[in-house]
N, C-alpha and C positions, 0 to 999 in steps of 0.2 A: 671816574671809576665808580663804579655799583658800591651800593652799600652793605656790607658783607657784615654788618651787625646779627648779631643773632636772633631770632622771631621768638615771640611768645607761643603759649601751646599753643598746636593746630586750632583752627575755628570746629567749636564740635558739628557743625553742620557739611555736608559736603560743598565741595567749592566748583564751580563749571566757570572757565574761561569761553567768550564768544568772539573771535574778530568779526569786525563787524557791526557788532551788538547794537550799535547806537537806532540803525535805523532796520527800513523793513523786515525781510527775513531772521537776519539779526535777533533783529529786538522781539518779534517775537518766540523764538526759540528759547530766548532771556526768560521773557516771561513764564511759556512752557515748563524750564527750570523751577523758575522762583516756586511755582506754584507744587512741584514736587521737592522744596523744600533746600533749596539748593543756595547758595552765597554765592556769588557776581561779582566778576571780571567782564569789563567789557573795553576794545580796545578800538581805538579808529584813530585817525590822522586829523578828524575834524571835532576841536572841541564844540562847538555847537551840536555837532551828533553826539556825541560822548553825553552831554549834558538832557538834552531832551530825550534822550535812553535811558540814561540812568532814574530821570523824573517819571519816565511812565514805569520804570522795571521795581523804583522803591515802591510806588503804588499800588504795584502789584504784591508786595511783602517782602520785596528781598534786602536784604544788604549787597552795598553795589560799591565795587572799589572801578573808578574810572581813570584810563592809562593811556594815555594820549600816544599811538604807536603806527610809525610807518612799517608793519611788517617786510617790506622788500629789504628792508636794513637791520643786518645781524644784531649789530651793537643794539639799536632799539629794542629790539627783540629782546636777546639777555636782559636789558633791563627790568621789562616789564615783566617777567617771569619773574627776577629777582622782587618786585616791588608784588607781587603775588605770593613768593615765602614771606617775605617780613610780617605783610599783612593780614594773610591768614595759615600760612603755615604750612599749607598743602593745596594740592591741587587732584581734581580725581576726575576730570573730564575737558578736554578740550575739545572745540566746536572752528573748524578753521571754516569759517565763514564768508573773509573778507573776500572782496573779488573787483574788476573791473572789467568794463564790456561797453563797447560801443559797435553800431553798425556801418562794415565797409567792403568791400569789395576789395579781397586780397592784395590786389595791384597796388590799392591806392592807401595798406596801412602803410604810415611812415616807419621809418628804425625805430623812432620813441614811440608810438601808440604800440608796437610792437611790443618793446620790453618792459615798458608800462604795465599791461596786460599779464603777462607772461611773470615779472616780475612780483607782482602782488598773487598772484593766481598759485603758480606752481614755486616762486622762490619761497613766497610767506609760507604758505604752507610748510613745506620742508623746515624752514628756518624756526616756526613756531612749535614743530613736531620735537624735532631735535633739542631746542632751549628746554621744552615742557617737560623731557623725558627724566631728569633725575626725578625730580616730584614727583610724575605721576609713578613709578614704581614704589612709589612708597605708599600707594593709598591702597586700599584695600578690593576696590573696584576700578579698576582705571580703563578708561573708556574715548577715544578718536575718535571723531565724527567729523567725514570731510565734505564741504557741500560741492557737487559736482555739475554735471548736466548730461543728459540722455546723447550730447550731440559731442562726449567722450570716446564713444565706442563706434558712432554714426558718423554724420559730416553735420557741419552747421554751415551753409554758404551766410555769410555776410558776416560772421563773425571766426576767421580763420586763428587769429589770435588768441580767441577766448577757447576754442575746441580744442587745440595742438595744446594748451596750459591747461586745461582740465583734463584732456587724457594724460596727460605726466602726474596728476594727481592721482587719476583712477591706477597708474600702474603704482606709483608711490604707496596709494593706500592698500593694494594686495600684497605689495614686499615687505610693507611695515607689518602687518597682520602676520604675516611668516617669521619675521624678525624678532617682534619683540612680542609676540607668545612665548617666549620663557621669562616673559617680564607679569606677563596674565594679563598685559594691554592691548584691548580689542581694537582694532582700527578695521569702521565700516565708511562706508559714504551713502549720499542721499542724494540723485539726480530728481529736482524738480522740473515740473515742466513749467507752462510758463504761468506765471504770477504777476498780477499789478500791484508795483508800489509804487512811490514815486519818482523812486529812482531808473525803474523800470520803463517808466511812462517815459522818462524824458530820454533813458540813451536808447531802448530796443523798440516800444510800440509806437512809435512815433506817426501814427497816422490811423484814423478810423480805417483806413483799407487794412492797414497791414494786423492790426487785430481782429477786422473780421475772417484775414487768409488764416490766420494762427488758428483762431478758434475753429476751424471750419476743420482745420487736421486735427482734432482733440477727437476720437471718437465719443466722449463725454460730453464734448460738445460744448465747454466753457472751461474760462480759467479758473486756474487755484489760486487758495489761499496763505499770506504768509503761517496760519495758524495750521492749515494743512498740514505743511513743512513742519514745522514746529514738533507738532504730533509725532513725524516721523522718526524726528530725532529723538524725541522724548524717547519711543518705544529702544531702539539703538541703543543708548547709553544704560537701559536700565535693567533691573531683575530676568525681565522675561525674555531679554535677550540675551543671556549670562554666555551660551553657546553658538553667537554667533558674531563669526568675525572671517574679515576679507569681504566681505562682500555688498554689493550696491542696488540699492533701496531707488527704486524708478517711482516716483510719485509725481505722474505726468498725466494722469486721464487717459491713460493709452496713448500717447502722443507719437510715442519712438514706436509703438507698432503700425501707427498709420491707418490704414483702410487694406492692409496686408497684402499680400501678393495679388491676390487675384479675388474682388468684392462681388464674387458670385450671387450675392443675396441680392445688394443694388443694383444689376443690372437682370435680376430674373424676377423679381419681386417689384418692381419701383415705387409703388404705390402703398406699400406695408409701409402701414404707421408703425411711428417712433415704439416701440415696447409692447406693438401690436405680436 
């Protein structure tokens, strides 16, 4: 049973929950936070990430409460929320972060990498949406931010799992937006394109070809950064976003627009240098 003792006053600083947090994008978003002044939650299933999160996000200035949490499961879920009022009282931003993704050829995901996937991706989120929701109507800014990807609204071939559980997100996150704006809780998302971490290296870029086909579709021309992202989210949750909600923040290098319909310039021009 959860511990239903009652909390000390709110922590006076704002509070941002991260699934996720421990590592790459994550943890930098963490930081992001900290650095606009924020108190830390961060939640993940692997204490070694919990820990080396929480060591680089104190560093960075924050106070960090670490919650060891398989989001695909309710019960964990409530609790960690619950272990988020005791300890600081409130909550005024959540960052649904967590995610899983491997590359496969539809045919050949199994039932489990299926709901694996899908599970952490589109269940966590809902689950962590739903738990967060007394709290965050009590804070005075309250603020969703769901990380998604460009290949929501597109196709992602070799990742059918990961695309079908982020578009449930992308729809989740425009009915919540509708929903609980009479709560004045913003729910945006942030599709990033692609980013090297290390988690990234080992399930998606998993070969110098397949990084240089990636980069070659960035009309920017190179990947981003987890601090990128971060950015994005920072602007999202904060003042200067106060009127904006429902909607999703593509920080891709132009990735999802591609070389467009028809790249008249490279084949009439071929020889125009880059910014020429």
């Amino acid at each position: 049973m959860p511990d239903v003792s009652s909390p000390g006053p709110p922590a006076a600083k704002p509070v941002a929950l991260v699934t996720g947090g421990g590592t790459g994008i994550g943890r930098a978003i963490g930081v992001a936070l900290a650095r606009d002044g924020y108190d830390l939650a961060i939640a993940s299933r692997s204490a070694a990430h919990l820990g080396d999160g929480a060591a680089v996000l104190r560093a960075a200035g924050a106070r960090v409460l670490e919650v060891p949490t398989d989001v695909r499961v309710p019960e964990q879920v409530d609790r960690m929320v619950e272990t988020i009022r005791r300890e600081y009282g409130r909550l005024d931003v959540l960052v649904n972060n967590a995610a899983g993704n491997f590359l496969a050829p539809a045919e050949k995901i199994s039932p489990n990498g299926w709901r694996a996937v899908v599970g952490i991706v589109l269940d966590g989120t809902f689950f962590c949406s739903r738990a967060a929701l007394p709290l965050l109507r009590e804070s005075r800014a309250p603020s969703i931010v769901n990380i998604i990807a460009s290949y929501a609204w597109m196709a992602g071939p070799g990742t059918a799992h990961s695309a079908a559980a982020k578009a449930g997100v992308l729809a989740l996150t425009r009915t919540l937006a509708v929903e609980w704006a009479r709560y004045g809780i913003r729910v945006n998302a942030v599709a990033p394109g692609p980013v090297r971490t290390d988690g990234t290296d080992h399930q998606l870029w998993v070969s110098e070809a397949v990084v240089a086909a990636v980069r070659d579709g960035v009309p920017l021309g190179r990947f981003g950064t987890p601090e990128e992202i971060a950015e994005s989210v920072r602007f999202l949750v904060g003042p200067r976003a106060s009127y904006i909600t429902g909607q999703v923040l593509a920080v891709d290098g132009g990735q999802w627009l591609g070389k467009g319909v028809m790249d008249l310039l490279a084949a009439a021009f071929p020889s125009e240098p880059k910014g020429g």
